[in-house]
C-alpha positions in Angstrom: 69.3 14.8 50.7 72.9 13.3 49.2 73.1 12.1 46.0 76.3 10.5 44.8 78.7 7.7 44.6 78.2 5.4 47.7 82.3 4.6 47.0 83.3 8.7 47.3 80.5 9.5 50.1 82.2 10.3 53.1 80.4 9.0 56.5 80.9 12.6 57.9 78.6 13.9 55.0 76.1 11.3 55.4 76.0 12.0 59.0 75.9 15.7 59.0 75.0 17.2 62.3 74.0 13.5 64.0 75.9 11.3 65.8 74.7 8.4 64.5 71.5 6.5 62.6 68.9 4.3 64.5 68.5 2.9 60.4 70.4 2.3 58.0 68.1 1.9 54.5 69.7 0.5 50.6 67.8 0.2 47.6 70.9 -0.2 45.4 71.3 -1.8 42.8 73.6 -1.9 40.0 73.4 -1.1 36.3 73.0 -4.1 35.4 74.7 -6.3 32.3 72.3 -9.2 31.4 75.2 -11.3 32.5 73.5 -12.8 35.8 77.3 -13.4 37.6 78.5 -10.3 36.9 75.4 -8.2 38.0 74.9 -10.8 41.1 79.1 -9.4 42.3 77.9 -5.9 41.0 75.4 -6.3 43.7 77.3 -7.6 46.3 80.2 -5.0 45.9 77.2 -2.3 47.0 75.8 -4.7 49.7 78.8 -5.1 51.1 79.5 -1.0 51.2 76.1 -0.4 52.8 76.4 -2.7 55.1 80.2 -1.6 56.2 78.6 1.9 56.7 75.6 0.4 58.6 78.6 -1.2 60.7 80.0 2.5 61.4 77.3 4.8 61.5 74.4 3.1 63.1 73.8 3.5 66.8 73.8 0.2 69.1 70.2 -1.1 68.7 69.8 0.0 64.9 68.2 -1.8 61.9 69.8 -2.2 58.2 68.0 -3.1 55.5 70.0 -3.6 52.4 69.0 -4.8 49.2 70.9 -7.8 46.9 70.6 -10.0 43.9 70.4 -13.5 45.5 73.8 -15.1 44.5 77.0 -17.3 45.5 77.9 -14.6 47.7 74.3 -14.9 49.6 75.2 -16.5 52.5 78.8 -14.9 53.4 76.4 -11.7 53.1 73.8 -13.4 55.7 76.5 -14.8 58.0 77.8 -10.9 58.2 74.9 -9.6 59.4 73.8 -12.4 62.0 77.0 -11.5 63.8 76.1 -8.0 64.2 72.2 -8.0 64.4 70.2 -9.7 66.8 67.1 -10.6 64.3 67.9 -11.1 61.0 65.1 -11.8 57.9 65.1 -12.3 54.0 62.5 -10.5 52.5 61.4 -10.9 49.0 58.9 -8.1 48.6 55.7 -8.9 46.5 56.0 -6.8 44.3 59.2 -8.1 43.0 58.6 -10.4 39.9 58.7 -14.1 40.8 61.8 -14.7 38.5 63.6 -11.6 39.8 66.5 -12.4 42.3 66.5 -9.2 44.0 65.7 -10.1 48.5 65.9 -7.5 51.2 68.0 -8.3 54.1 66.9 -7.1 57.5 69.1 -6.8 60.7 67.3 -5.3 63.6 69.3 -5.0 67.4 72.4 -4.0 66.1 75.4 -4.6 68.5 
């Protein structure tokens, strides 16, 4: 197990000894402000990084699922991911309040 910064993590230590993932899994989420813009870009920033290391470290055929508050930046994010996956789907688990704008997105048949 790795724990630290997403932004310092190398992709050499989050591979280790394998050549690449067939998943990519991120449950991050930002320390959030009360300030619903500035935690929705907070969550983006991380989205965006997860996914840019799902992009170089998952093998062809691989699944991402990476977790965002539902923003502006919501369907640049989607767009990103239907060029690289062959199935994509928003999730909204049920256990996530009904006011909460956390989704899940999930890319499966990476290319």
């Amino acid at each position: 197990m790795i724990v630290g910064d997403i932004f310092t993590t190398t992709d050499d230590e989050l591979l280790g000894p394998h050549k690449a993932f067939d998943a990519v899994l991120s449950d991050m989420a930002p320390d959030t402000t009360g300030i619903r813009s500035a935690d929705q870009a907070r969550s983006a920033r991380l989205f965006a990084e997860a996914l840019a290391r799902a992009i170089r470290l998952l093998a062809p055929g691989g699944a991402f699922v990476g977790k965002l508050f539902q923003g502006p930046d919501f369907e640049d994010v989607r767009k990103q991911l239907t060029s690289r996956f062959a199935d994509v789907k928003i999730i909204k688990p049920d256990s996530s309040r009904a006011q909460s704008i956390e989704i899940f997105l999930v890319g499966k048949g990476f290319s």
